[in-house]
N, C-alpha and C positions, 0 to 999 in steps of 0.2 A: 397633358403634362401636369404632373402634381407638383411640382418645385424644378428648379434649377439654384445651383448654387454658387459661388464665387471658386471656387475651385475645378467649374467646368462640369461636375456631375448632374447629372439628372434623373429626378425619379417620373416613372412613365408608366401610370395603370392600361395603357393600348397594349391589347394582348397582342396584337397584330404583329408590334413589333419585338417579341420574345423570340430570342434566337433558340429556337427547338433544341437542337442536336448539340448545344453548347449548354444548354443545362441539363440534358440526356448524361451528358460528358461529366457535369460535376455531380450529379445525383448520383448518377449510376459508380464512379471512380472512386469519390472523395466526399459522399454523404451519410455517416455511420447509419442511418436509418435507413436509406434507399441502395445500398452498395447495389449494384450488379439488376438494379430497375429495368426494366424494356423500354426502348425507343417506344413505341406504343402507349404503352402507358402512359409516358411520361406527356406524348402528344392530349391523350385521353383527360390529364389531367390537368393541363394549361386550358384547354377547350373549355371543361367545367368548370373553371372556379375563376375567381378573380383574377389575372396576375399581373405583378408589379414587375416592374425591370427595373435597373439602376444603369446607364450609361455613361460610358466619361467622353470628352471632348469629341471624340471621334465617330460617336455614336456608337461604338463597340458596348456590348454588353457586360458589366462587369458583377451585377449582383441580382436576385433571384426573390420572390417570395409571390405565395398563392392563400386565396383564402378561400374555403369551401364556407360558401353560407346559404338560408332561404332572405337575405336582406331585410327579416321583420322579427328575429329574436335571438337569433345564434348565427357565432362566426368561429371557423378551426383555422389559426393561420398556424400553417406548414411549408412547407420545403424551405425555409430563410438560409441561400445561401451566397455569401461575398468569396468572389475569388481571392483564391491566395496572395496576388499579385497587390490587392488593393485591401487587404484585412489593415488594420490596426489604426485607423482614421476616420473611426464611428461609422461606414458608411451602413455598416448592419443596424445599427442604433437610429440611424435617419432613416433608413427604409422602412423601418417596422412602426418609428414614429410617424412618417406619411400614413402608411395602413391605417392606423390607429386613426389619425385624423380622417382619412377619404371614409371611416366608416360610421364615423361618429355623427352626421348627420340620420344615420339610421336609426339611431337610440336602440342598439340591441342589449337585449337582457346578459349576456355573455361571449366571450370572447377568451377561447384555450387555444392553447400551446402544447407542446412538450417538449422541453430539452435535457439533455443528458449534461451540460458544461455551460450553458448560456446564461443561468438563474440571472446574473446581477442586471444585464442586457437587459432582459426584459423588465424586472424588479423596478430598475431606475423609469421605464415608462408607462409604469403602474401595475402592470403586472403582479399576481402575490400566489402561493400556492393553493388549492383550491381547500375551500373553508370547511368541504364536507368529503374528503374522496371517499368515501365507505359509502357514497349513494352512488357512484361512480362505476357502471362497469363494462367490458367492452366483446368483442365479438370479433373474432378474425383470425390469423395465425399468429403464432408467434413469431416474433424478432423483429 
């Protein structure tokens, strides 16, 4: 467990306990970047990477985030996502700040993102857009 708060939530880097098919469900529904993702995949990519969970009282799963790294110079956190149910009460903003701490013992040279509407979120916990994107380039399909 990375924190608990006075409000009953918890953040929880145990992959174990990542409810699969419930963030298959919000990636795939309601993630403009992963619409319409594979159960598969999305198995393939909890497996590989980091990932955090966010839970309230009940233990019920309420928010999401993974981070693809080698643990010695670079980290990609991606999928960050808070159910609807429980948006508007930072819990996005604590998640990504736990990450940022459980990786900061690593001392990596880097740490990207990409967001289409989050800027300020990340912004506020150091975040800043990248200082050279024209050395930046990438490989894969579109969208």
């Amino acid at each position: 467990m990375l924190s608990h708060d006075e409000d009953g939530y918890e953040i929880d880097a145990d992959s174990g306990r990542i409810d699969v098919a419930r963030v298959h469900h919000w990636l795939s529904t309601d993630a403009y970047w992963a619409l319409g993702r594979e159960l598969d995949v999305v198995q393939r990519a909890v497996q590989g990477s980091l990932s955090f969970g966010v839970y309230d009282r009940d233990g019920e799963q309420v928010a999401f985030a993974r981070v693809v790294t080698d643990l010695a110079t670079f980290a990609w956190l991606c999928d960050v996502y808070v159910d609807r149910g429980h948006r508007g009460i930072g819990l996005g903003h604590r998640l990504v700040a736990a990450v940022r701490d459980h990786l900061a013992p690593y001392q990596l040279k880097r740490i990207l993102l990409a967001t289409l509407d989050a800027h300020s979120v990340y912004a506020d916990l150091g975040f800043a857009p990248l200082a050279e994107p024209t050395r930046w380039m990438e490989l894969g399909a579109q969208g």
